[in-house]
C-alpha positions as CSV (number, residue, x, y, z in Angstrom):
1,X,-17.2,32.3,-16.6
2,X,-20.4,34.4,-15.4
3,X,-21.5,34.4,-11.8
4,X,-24.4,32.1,-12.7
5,X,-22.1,29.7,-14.1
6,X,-19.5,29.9,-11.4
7,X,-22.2,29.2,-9.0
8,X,-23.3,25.7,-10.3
9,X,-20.3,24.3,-11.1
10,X,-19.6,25.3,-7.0
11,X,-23.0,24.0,-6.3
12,X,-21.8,20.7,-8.5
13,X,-18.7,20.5,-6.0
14,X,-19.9,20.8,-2.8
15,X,-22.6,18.1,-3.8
16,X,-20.1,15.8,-5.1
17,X,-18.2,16.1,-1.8
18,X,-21.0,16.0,0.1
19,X,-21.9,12.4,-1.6
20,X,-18.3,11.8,-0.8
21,X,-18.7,12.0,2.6
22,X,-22.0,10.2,2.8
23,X,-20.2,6.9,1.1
24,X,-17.5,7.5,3.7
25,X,-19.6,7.8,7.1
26,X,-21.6,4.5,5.5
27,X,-18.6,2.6,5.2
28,X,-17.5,3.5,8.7
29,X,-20.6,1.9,9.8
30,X,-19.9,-1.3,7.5
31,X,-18.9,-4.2,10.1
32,X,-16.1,-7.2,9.2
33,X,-16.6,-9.7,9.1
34,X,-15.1,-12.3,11.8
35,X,-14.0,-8.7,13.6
36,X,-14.9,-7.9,17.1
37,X,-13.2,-5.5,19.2
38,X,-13.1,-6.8,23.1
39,X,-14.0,-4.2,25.8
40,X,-10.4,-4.1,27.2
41,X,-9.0,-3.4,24.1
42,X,-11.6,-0.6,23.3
43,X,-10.7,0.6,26.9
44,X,-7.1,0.7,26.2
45,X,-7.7,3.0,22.7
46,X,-9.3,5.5,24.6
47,X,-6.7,5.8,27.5
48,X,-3.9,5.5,25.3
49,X,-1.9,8.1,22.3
50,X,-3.2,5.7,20.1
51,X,-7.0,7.8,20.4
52,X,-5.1,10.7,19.0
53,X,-2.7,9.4,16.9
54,X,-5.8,7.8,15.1
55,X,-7.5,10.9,14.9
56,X,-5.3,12.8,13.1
57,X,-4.0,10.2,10.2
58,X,-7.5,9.5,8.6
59,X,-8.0,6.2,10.8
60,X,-11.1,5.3,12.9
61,X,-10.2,3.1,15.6
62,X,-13.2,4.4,17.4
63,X,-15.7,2.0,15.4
64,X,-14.2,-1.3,13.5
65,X,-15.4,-0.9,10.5
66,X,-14.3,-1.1,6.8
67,X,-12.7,2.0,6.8
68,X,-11.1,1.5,9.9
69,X,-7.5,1.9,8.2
70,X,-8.3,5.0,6.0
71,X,-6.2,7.4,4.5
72,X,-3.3,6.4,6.9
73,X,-1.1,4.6,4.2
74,X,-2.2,7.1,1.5
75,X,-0.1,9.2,4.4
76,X,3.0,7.6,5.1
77,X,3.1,6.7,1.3
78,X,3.4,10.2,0.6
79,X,6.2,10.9,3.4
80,X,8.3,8.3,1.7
81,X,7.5,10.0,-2.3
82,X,8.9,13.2,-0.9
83,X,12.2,11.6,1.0
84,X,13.0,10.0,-2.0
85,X,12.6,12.5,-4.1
86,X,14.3,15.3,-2.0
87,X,17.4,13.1,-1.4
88,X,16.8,11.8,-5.3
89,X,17.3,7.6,-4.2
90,X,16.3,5.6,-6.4
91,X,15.9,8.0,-9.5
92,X,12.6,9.4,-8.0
93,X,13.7,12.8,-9.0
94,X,13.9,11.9,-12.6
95,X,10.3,10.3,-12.9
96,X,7.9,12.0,-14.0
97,X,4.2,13.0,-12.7
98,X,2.3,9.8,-13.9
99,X,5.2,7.5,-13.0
100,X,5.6,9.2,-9.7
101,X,1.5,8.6,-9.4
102,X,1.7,4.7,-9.8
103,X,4.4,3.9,-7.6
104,X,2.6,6.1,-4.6
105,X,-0.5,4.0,-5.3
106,X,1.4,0.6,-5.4
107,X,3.4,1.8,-2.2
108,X,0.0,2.8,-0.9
109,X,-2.0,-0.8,-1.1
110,X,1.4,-2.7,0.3
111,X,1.0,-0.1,3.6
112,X,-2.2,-0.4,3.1
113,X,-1.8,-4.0,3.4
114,X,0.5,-4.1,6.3
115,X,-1.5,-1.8,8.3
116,X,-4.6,-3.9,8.1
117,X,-2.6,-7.0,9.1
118,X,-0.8,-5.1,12.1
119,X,-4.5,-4.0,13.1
120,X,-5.9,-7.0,13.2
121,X,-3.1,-8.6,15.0
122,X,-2.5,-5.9,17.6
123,X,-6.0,-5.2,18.5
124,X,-6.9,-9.1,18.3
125,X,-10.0,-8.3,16.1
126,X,-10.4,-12.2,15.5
127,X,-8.1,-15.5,15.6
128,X,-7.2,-17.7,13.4
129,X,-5.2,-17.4,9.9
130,X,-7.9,-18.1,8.0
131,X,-9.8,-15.3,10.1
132,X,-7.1,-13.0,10.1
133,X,-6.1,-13.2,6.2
134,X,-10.0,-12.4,5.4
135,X,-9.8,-9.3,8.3
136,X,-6.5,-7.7,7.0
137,X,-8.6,-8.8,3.2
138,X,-10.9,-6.7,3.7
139,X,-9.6,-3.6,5.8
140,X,-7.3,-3.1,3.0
141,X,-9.8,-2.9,0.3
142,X,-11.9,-0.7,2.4
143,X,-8.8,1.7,2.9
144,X,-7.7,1.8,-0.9
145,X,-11.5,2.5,-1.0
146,X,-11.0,5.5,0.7
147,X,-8.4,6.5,-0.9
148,X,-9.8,6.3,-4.0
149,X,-13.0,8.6,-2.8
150,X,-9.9,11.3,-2.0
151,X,-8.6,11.0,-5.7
152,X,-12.4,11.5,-6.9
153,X,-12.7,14.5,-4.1
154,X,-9.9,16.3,-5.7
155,X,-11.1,15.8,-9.3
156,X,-14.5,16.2,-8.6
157,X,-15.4,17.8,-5.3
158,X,-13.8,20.2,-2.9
159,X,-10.9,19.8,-0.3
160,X,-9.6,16.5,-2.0
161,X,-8.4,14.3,1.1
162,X,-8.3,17.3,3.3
163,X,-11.9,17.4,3.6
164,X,-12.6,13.5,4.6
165,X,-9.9,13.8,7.1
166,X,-11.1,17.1,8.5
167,X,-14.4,15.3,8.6
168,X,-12.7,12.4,10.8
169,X,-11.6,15.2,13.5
170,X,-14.5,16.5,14.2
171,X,-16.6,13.2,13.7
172,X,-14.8,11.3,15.9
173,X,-13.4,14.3,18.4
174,X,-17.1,16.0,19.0
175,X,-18.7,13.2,21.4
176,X,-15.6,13.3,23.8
177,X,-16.1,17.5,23.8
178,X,-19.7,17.0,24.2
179,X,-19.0,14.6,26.9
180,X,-16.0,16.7,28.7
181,X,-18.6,19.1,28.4
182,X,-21.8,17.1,30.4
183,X,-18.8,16.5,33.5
184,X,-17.6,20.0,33.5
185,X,-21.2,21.2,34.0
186,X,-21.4,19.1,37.1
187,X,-18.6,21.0,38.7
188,X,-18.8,24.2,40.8
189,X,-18.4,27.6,38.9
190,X,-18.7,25.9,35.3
191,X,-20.3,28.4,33.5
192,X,-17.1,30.2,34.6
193,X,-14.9,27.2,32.7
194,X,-17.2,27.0,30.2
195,X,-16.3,31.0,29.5
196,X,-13.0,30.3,29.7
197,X,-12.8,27.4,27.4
198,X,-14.3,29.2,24.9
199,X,-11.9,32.3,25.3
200,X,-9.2,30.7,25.2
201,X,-10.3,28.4,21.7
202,X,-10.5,31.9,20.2
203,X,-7.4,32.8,21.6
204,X,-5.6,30.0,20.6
205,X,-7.5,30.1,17.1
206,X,-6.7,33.8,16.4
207,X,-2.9,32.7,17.4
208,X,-2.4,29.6,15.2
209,X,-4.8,32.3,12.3
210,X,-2.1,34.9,12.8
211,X,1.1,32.7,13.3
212,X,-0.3,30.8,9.8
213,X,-0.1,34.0,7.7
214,X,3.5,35.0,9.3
215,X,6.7,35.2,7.2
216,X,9.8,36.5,7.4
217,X,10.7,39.1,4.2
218,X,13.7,38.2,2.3
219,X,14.4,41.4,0.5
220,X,15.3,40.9,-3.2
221,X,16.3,43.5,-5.9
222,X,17.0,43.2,-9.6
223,X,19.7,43.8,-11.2
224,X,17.9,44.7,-14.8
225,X,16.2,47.6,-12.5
226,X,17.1,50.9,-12.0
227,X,18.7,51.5,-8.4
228,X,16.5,53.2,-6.9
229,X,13.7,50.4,-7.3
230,X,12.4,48.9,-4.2
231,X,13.6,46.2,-3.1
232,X,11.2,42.8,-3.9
233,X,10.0,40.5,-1.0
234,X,10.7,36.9,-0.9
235,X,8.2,35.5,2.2
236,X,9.6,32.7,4.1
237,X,6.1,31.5,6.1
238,X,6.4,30.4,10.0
239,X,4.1,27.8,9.9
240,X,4.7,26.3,6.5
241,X,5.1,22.5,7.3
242,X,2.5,22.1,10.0
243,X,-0.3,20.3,8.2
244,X,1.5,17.5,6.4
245,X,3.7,17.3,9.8
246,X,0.9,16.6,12.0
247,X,-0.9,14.3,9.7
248,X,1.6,12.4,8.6
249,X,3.7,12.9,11.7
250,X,0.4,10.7,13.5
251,X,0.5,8.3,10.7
252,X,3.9,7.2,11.6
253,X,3.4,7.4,15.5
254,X,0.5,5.3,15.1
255,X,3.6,2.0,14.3
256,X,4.4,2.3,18.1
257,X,1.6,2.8,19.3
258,X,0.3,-0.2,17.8
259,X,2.9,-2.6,18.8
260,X,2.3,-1.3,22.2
261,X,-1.2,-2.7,21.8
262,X,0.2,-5.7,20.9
263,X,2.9,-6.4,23.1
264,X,1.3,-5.4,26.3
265,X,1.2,-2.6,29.3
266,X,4.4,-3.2,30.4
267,X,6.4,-2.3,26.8
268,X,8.2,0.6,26.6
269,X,5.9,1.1,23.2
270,X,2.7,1.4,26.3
271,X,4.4,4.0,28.0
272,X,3.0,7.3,27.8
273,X,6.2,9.4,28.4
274,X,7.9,7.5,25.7
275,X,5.0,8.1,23.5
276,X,4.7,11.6,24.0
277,X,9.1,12.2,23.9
278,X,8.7,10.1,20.6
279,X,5.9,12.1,19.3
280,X,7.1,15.3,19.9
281,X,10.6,14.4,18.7
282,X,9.4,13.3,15.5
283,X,6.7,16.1,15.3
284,X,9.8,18.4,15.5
285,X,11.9,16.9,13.1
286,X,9.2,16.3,10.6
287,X,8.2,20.0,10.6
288,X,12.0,20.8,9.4
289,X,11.9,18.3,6.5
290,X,8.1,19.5,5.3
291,X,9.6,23.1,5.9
292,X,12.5,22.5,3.4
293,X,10.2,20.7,0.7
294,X,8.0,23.5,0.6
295,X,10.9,25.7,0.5
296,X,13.4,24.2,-1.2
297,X,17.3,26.8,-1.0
298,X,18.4,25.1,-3.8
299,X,15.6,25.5,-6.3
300,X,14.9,29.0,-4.8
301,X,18.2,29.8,-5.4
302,X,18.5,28.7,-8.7
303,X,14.5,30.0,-9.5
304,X,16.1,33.6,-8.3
305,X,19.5,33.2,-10.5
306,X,17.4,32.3,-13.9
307,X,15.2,35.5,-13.5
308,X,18.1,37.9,-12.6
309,X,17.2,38.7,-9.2
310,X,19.4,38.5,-5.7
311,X,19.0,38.7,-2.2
312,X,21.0,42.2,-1.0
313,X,24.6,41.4,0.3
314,X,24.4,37.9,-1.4
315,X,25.9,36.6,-4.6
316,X,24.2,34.4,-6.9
317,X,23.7,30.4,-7.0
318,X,25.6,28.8,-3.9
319,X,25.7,31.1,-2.2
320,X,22.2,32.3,-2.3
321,X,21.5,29.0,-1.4
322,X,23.4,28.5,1.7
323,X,21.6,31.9,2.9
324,X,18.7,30.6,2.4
325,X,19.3,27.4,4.1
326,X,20.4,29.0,7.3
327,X,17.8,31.3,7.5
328,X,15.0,28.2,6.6
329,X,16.8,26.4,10.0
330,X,16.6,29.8,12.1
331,X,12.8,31.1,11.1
332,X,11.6,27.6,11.1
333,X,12.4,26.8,14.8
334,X,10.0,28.5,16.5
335,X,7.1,26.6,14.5
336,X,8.7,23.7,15.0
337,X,8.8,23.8,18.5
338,X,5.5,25.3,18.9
339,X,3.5,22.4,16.6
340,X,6.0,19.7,19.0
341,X,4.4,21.2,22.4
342,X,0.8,21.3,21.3
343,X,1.2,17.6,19.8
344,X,3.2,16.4,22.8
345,X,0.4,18.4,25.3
346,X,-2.2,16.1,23.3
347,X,-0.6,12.7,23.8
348,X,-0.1,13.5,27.2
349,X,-3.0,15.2,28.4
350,X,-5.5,12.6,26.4
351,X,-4.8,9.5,28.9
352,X,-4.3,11.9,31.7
353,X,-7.1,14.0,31.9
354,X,-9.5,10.9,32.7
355,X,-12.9,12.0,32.2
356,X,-12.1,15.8,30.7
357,X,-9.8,14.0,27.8
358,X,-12.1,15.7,25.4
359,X,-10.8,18.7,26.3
360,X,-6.9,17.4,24.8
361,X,-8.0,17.6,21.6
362,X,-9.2,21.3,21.5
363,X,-5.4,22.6,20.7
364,X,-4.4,20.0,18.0
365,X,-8.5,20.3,16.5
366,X,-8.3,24.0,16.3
367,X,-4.7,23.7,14.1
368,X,-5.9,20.9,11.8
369,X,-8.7,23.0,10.9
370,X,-6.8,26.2,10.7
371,X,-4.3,24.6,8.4
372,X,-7.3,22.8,6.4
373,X,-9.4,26.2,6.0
374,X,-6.2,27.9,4.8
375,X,-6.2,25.2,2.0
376,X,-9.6,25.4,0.9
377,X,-10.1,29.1,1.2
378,X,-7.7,28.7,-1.9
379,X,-10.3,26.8,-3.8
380,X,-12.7,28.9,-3.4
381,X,-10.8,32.0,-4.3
382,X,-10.2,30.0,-7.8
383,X,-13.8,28.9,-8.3
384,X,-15.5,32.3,-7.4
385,X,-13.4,35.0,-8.5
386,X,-11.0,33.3,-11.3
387,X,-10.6,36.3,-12.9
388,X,-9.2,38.3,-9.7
389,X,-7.1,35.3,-8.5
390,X,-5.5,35.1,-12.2
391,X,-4.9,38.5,-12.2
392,X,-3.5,38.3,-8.6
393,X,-1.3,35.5,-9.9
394,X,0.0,37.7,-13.3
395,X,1.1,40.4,-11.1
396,X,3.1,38.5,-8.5
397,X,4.4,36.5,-11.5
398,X,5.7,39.7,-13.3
399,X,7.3,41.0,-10.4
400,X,9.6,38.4,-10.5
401,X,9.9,38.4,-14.3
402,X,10.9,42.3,-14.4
């Protein structure tokens, strides 16, 4: 493929997700019918973990429109595809690709379903069954929608669902910053905070940049070598279940939060220290389970059996695999604890910050797009230089074939 070539067919992609996004901010402006969001309860989003938890999961609570719902079941759709298939119920690890597909989407449009009706209810949009039936109608048409411009991002355009909720953050997170911003000038030595804000974004950016590209180097050798051949590395990355942990980690926090909404201030669902012990706990033990799908001991293990190679002081198969295991729980604590604090720090500092809320979503924001650049950077790699990344790709591939 020439250079001239490579460049349209990027120029084709970036146009096709920027149409993307342009159908998706329209249809957040798209009212329901029947739907009207009271003042208290637009009050009590804002004060509340539910502002974040939205955020982060593809949902805009911010504007009641028709893709209010979003990419939130597309989320917890997913989390349920990989638990099933990981502790193989059901016979989900013997199905293959396209089965695997079609019973995502159908467990997709039931969440998507459920979500829209728990919506509706808990943020008493309108009243009525009649009312409520044509709400939760069309929220979950408008959030298949969405999904469906994800499918057509990744086939077409660039980022695939990435990019629409990567969009969402900074959408819906830049008028509280911008805000923050106006109330911090107002104050006595703000140029000062303002300097220090910024340093410390970079700081925290470089950080997350750094801890992103960490792993820890499982020497391997094989055994078809001559002894005196270095030993192969086998990286074990620091940070490799923070993405799908923090989006899918908000999808399923946004359940309680929700039915706080619905039953009231004084559930223990409304309480912010509940939220935040809740969030963080399941923020921590998400991280371990992505961790281990992206990493799976047993299928490295097996992977480094099949094409003769061994980790030093280590026999093959089992116990390869139980090496691997407790190293995974060891290297991965650290990141787990890490993406718990920040998310826990956001929950809590959101409703407590009053006025300077803005300024909570600064940590998680800078992650989310860390994590999201990481995956896109590897797009581009493959649409501008295919020839180097292939070549990149044969040579890491022979190393382990040797």
């Amino acid at each position: 493929m020439g250079k001239l070539t490579r460049m349209k067919f990027f120029y084709r992609r970036l146009g096709f997700t920027m149409f993307i996004l342009l159908v998706y901010m329209l249809g957040c402006s798209v009212p329901i019918p029947f739907a009207k969001i009271t003042r208290s309860a637009h009050q009590m989003i804002n004060t509340s973990p539910l502002s974040v938890a939205s955020l982060m999961s593809g949902v805009n609570l911010q504007h009641i429109s028709l893709f209010t719902v979003g990419l939130n079941p597309l989320m917890i759709a997913m989390l349920f595809i990989q638990l099933f298939t990981m502790l193989r119920l059901f016979y989900f690890d013997s199905l293959s690709m396209p089965q695997m597909m079609t019973v995502q989407q159908v467990l997709t449009a039931i969440l998507a379903a459920a979500q829209s009706f728990s919506v509706t209810v808990a943020l008493h949009l309108t009243s009525g069954p009649f009312h409520i039936f044509v709400v939760t109608l069309i929220l979950t048409a408008g959030s298949m929608f969405v999904v469906w411009l994800g499918v057509m991002n990744i086939q077409h355009g660039i980022g695939g669902t990435i990019t629409i909720i990567l969009f969402n953050i900074i959408n819906l997170s830049l008028p509280n910053l911008i805000r923050s911003v106006r109330y911090l000038k107002q104050m006595p030595y703000a140029n000062l905070w303002l300097l220090a804000l910024v340093l410390f974004s970079l700081a925290l950016g470089v950080f997350w940049i750094a801890f992103n590209r960490a792993y820890y180097p499982v020497k391997v050798v094989n055994y078809t070598m001559p002894s005196y051949t270095k030993p192969m590395v086998l990286p074990i990355g620091l940070n490799m279940g923070a993405m799908m942990t923090i989006m899918i980690g908000m999808a399923i926090l946004m359940m309680p939060t929700m039915l706080g909404q619905y039953l009231g201030p004084k559930s223990i669902f409304s309480n912010i220290t509940f939220d935040a012990v809740l969030g963080g706990s399941l923020t921590f033990l998400l991280f371990y389970f992505f961790t281990f799908v992206q990493f799976n001991p047993e299928e490295q293990a097996k992977k480094l059996r099949n094409e003769n190679n061994y980790i030093l002081n280590v026999r093959p198969g089992l116990p390869t695999q139980k090496y691997l295991s407790k190293r995974l729980w060891i290297i991965a604590f650290p990141g787990a604890v890490l993406n718990a604090v920040q998310l826990t720090f956001g929950l809590l500092a959101m409703p407590l910050l009053g006025k300077f809320a803005g300024f909570a979503l600064i940590p998680m924001n800078i992650l989310m797009i860390v994590m999201f650049m990481s995956g896109i950077k590897d797009q581009f790699m493959i649409m501008f230089f295919p020839n180097r990344y292939r070549k990149i790709m044969e040579e890491e591939k022979a190393k382990w074939i040797i």
